[in-house]
C-alpha positions in Angstrom: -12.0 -37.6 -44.0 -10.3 -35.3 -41.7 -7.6 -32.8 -42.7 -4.9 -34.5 -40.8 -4.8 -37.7 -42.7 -2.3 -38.7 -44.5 -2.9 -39.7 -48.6 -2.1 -43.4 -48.0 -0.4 -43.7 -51.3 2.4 -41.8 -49.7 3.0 -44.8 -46.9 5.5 -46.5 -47.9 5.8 -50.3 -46.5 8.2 -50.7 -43.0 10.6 -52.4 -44.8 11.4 -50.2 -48.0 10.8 -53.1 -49.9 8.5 -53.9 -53.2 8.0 -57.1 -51.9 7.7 -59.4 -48.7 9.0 -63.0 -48.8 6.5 -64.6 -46.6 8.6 -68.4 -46.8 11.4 -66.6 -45.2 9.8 -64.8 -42.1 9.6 -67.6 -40.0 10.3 -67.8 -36.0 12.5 -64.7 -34.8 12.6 -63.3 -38.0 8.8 -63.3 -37.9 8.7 -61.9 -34.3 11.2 -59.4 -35.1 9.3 -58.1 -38.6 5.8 -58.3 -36.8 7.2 -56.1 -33.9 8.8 -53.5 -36.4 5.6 -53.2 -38.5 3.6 -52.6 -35.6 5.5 -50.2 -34.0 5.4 -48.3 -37.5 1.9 -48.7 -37.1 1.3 -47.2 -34.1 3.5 -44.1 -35.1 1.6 -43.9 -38.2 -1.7 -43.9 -35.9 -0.3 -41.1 -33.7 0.9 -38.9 -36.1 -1.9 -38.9 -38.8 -5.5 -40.3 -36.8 -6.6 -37.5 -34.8 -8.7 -39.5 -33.2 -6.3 -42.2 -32.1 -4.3 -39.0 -30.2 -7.4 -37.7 -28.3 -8.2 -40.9 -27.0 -4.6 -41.6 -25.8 -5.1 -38.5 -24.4 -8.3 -39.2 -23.0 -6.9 -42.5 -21.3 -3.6 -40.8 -20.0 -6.3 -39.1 -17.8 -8.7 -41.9 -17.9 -6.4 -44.5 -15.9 -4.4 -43.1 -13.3 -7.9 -41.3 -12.0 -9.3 -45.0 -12.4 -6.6 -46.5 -11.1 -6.6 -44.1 -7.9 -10.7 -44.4 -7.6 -10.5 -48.5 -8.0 -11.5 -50.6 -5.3 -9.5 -53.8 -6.3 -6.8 -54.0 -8.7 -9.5 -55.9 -11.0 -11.2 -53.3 -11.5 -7.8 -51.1 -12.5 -6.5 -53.8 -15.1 -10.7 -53.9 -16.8 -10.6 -50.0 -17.0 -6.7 -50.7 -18.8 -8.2 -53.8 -21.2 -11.2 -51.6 -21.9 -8.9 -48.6 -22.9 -6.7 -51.0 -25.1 -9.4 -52.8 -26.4 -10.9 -48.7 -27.7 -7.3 -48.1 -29.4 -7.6 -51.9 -31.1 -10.6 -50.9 -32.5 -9.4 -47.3 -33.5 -6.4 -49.2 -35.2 -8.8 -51.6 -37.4 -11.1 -48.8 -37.9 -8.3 -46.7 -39.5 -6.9 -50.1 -41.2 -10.9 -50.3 -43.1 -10.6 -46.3 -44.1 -7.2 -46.6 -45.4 -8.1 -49.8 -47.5 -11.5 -48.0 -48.5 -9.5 -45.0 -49.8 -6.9 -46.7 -51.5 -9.2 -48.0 -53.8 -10.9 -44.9 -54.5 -12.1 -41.8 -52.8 -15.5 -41.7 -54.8 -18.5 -42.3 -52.9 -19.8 -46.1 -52.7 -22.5 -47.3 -50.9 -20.8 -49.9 -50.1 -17.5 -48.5 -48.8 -19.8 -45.5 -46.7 -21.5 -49.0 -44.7 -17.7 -49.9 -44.6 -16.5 -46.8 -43.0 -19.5 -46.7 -41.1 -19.4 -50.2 -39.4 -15.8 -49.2 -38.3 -17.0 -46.2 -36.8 -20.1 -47.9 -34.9 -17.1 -50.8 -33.9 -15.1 -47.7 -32.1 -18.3 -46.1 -30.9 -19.2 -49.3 -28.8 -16.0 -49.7 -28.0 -15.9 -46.3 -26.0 -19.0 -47.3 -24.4 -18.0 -50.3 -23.1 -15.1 -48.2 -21.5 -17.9 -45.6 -20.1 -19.6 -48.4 -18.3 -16.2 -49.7 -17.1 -15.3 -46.2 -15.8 -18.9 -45.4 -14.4 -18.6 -48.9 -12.5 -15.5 -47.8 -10.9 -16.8 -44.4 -9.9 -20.1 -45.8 -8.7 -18.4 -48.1 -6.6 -15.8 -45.3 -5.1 -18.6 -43.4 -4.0 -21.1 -46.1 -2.7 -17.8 -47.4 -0.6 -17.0 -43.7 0.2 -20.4 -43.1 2.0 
């Protein structure tokens, strides 16, 4: 666990409440809730998950070089789905660890393969954006020749 997470017992829910009445989020109420607790997610994400920061960092650097070296705008909007498609899985990942350690923090074979299916997930994940971004540089300097 790295030193920058947060004990998830001290989250408390987006909307302050004990309790969530499902029958009554319905239509824009539903939109409006959904987009609230996601937002509060991806603050969460940024300030506690290191590694949810260094690949936004990564990607703020990632893109515009990608975008500049691209030979269609196809091959721009991949390198952006790939990149979105890394902090998805960064997201779920850190979803599985928080559930994991809000159950307990004692070792469990079974929530180690938990953990460690997460990390694998976000590990392919960032590959899949290295073949995106080696495609895009191959190409720039096959066309550049």
């Amino acid at each position: 666990m790295s030193s920058d997470r947060i004990d998830t017992m001290t989250i408390k829910h987006a909307d302050k409440s004990t309790t969530f009445d499902k029958k009554t989020n319905t239509g824009l109420t539903h939109l409006l809730n959904a987009t609230r607790f996601s937002l509060a997610g991806l603050k969460s994400a940024f300030r506690h998950e290191s590694a949810f920061r260094q690949e936004l960092m990564t990607f703020a650097i990632l893109l515009p070089s990608g975008a500049y070296l691209a030979s269609s705008l196809g091959q721009a909007i991949g390198l952006l789905c790939a990149c979105c498609f890394v902090l998805s899985v960064e997201l779920l990942n850190s979803a599985i660890e928080a559930a994991i350690d809000r159950i307990g923090t004692e070792y469990h074979e079974l929530s180690k393969l938990a953990k460690d299916y997460g990390s694998a997930a976000v590990m392919v994940s960032l590959v899949m954006v290295g073949i995106v971004w080696a495609y895009i540089v191959f190409e720039a300097l096959s066309t550049s020749q």
